[in-house]
C-alpha positions as CSV (number, residue, x, y, z in Angstrom):
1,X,-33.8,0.8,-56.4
2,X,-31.6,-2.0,-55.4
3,X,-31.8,-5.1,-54.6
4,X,-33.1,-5.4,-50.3
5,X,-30.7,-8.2,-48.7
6,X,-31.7,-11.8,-48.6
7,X,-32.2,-14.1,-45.5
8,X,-32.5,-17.9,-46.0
9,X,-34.9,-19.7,-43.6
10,X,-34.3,-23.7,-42.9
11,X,-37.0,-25.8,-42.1
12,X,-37.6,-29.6,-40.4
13,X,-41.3,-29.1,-39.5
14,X,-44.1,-26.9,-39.0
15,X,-42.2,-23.7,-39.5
16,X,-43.8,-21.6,-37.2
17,X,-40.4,-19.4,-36.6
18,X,-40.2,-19.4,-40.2
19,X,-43.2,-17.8,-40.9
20,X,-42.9,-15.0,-38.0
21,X,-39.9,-14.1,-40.0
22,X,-41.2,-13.6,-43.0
23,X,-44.2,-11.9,-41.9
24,X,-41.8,-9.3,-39.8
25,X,-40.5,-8.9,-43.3
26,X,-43.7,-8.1,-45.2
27,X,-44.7,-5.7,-42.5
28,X,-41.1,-4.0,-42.8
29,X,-39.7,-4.7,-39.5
30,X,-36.8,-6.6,-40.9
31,X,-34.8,-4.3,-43.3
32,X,-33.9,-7.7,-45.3
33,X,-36.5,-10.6,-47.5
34,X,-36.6,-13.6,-47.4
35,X,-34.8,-15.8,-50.5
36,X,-35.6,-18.9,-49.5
37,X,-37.1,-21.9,-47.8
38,X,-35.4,-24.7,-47.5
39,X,-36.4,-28.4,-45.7
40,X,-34.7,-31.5,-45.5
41,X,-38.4,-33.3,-44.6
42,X,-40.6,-33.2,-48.1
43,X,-43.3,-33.1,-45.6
44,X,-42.6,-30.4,-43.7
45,X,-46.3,-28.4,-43.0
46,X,-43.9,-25.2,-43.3
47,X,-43.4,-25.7,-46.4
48,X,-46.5,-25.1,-47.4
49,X,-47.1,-21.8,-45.1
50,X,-43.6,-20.4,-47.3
51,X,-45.7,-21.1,-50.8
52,X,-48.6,-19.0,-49.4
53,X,-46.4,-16.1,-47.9
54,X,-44.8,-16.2,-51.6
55,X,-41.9,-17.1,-50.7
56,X,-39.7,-19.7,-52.9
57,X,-38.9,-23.3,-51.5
58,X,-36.9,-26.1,-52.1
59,X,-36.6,-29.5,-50.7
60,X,-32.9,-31.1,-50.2
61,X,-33.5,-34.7,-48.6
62,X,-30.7,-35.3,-46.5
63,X,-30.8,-38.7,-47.0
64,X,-30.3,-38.1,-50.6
65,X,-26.6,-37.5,-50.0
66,X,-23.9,-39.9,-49.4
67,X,-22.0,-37.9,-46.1
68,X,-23.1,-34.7,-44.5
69,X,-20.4,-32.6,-45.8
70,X,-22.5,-33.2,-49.4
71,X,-25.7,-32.2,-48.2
72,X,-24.3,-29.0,-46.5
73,X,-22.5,-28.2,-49.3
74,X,-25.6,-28.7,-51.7
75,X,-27.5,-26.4,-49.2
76,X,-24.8,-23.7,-49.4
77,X,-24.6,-23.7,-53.2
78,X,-28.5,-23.0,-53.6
79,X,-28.1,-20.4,-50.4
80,X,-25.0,-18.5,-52.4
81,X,-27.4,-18.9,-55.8
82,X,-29.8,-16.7,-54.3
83,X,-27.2,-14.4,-52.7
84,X,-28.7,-14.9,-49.0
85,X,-26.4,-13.1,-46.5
86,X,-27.7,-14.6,-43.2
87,X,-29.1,-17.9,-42.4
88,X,-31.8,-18.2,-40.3
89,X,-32.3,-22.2,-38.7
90,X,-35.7,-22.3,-37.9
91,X,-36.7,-26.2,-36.3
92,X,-34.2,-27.7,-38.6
93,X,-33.2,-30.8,-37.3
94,X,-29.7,-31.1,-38.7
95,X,-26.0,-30.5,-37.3
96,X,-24.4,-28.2,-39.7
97,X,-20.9,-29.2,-40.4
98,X,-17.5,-27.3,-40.8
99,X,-18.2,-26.7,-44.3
100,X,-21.4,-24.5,-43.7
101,X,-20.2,-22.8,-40.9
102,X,-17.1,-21.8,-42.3
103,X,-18.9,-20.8,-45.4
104,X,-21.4,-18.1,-43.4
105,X,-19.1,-17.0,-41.0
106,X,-21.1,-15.5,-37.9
107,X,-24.4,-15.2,-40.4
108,X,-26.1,-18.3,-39.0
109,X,-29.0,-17.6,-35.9
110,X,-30.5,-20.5,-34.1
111,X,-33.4,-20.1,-31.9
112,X,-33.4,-22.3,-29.0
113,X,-36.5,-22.6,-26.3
114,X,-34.3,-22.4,-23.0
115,X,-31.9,-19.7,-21.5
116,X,-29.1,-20.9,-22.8
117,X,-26.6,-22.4,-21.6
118,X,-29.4,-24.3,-19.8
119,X,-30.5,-27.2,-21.5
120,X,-29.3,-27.5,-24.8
121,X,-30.3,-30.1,-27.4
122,X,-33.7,-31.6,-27.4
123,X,-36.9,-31.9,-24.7
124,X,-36.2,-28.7,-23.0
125,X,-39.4,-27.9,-21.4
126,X,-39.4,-32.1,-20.1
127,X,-35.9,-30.7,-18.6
128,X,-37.1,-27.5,-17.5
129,X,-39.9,-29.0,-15.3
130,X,-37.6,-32.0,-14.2
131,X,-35.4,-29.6,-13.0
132,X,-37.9,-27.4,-10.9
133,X,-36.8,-23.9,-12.8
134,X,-39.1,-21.3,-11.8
135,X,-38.1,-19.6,-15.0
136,X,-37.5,-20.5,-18.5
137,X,-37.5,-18.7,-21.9
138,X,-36.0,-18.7,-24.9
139,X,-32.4,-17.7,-26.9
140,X,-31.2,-16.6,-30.4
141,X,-27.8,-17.2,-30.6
142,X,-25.2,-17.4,-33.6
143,X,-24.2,-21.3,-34.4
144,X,-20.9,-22.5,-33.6
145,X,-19.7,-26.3,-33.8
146,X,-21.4,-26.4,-30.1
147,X,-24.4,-27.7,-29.8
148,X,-26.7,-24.7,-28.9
149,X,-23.2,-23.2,-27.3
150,X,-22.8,-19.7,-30.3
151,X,-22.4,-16.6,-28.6
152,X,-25.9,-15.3,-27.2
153,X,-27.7,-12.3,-29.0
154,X,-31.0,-11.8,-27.4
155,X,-33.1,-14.0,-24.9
156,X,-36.3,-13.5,-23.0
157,X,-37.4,-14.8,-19.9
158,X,-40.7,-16.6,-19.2
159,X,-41.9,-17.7,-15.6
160,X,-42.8,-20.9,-14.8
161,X,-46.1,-21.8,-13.5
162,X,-46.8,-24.5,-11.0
163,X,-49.7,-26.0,-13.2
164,X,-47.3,-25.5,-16.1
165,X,-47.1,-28.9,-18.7
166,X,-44.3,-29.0,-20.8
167,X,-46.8,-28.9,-23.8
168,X,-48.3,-25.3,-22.2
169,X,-45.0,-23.9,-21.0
170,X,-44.0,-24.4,-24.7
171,X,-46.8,-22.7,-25.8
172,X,-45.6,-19.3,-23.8
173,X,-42.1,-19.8,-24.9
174,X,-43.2,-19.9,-28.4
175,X,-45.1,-16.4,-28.2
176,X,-41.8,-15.1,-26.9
177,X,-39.9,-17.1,-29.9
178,X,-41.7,-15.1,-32.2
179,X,-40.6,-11.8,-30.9
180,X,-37.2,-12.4,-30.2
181,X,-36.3,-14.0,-33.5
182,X,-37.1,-10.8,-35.8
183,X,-35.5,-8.5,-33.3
184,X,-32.2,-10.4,-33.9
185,X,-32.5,-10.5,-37.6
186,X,-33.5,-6.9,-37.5
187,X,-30.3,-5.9,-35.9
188,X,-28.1,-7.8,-38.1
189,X,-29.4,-6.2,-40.9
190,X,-29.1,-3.1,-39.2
191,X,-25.2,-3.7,-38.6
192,X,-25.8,-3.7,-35.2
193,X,-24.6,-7.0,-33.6
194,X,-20.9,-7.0,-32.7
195,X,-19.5,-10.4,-31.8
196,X,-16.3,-10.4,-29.1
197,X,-15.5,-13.9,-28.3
198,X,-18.5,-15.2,-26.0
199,X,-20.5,-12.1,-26.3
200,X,-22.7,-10.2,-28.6
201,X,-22.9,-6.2,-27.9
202,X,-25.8,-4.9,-29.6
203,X,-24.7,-1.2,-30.5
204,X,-27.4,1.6,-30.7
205,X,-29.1,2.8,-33.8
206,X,-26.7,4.1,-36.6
207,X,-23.8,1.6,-35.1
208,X,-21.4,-0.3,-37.4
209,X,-21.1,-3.7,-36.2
210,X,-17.3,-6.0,-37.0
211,X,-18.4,-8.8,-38.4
């Protein structure tokens, strides 16, 4: 039989994205494995929860490398090595530069706890309840040179409650994080997400996506 296709995963922390992924995998609901786990942080917890899944990991300190263009480059070399097709960011805490983007064109997802184009960047839920949103949610987009600003494949919604924290309205957003995130990979797999300019059409079962 050959070969399934390969996702990378990369990782800053606790890898909780990471390991919904992989366990969508195991249980067959992505048509795709996972190659890879890579961290910039040696300490990463998710590290730890790849080993246990069985899935391989490799730590590449950024701070290793003398400009960012080195350490994406070094990440890209061991992605291509173990012929991952899509790259999945998953908590890492990085900027990817020009070099990786251009080097996975459209085959990076983010996953970012807001309805995008609200509050990009970092302390959404702080933002969220700053703001006085009555609903939130989360977004799995494809990375672009934007911060948090790729075209937008799937979101969900999540209501906000007037007791809400931001710990505990991250809590729900999570739950939804973990759904969303092997839906999208599922349909890239699938060849189902076409990308025209801003937006994503996802195109019914059987559908050959441009990419």
């Amino acid at each position: 039989m050959p070969d399934r296709p390969r996702f990378g995963i990369l990782i800053s922390g606790r890898g909780s994205n990471m390991v919904a992924l992989v366990e969508a995998a195991t249980r067959g609901e992505i048509p795709a494995e996972p190659g890879v786990v890579i961290s910039n942080v040696p300490s990463a917890p998710g590290l730890e929860l790849a080993r246990q899944r069985g899935v391989e990991t490799l730590v590449l300190r950024h701070r290793d490398f003398p400009t960012r263009e080195d350490f994406d480059r070094a990440v890209v070399e061991a992605l291509r090595r173990r012929r991952v097709e899509l790259v999945c960011l998953a908590g890492f805490m990085r900027l990817l530069s020009p070099l990786f983007l251009e080097s996975f064109p459209q085959r990076v997802l983010n996953i970012h706890p807001s309805l995008l184009p609200a509050f990009p960047g970092l302390e959404v839920q702080r933002k969220a309840l700053e703001h006085g949103v009555k609903v939130s949610g989360c977004t799995v987009h494809f990375v672009d040179q934007e911060l948090d600003g790729g075209p937008i494949v799937v979101q969900r919604a999540v209501e906000v409650a007037e007791e809400d924290t931001a710990e505990s309205l991250a809590a729900r957003i999570l739950e939804q994080e973990h759904r969303i995130y092997p839906l999208a990979v599922r349909w890239f797999f699938e060849g189902r997400l076409r990308v025209e300019g801003r937006r994503v059409r996802v195109l019914p079962p059987g559908g050959a996506a441009v990419r």
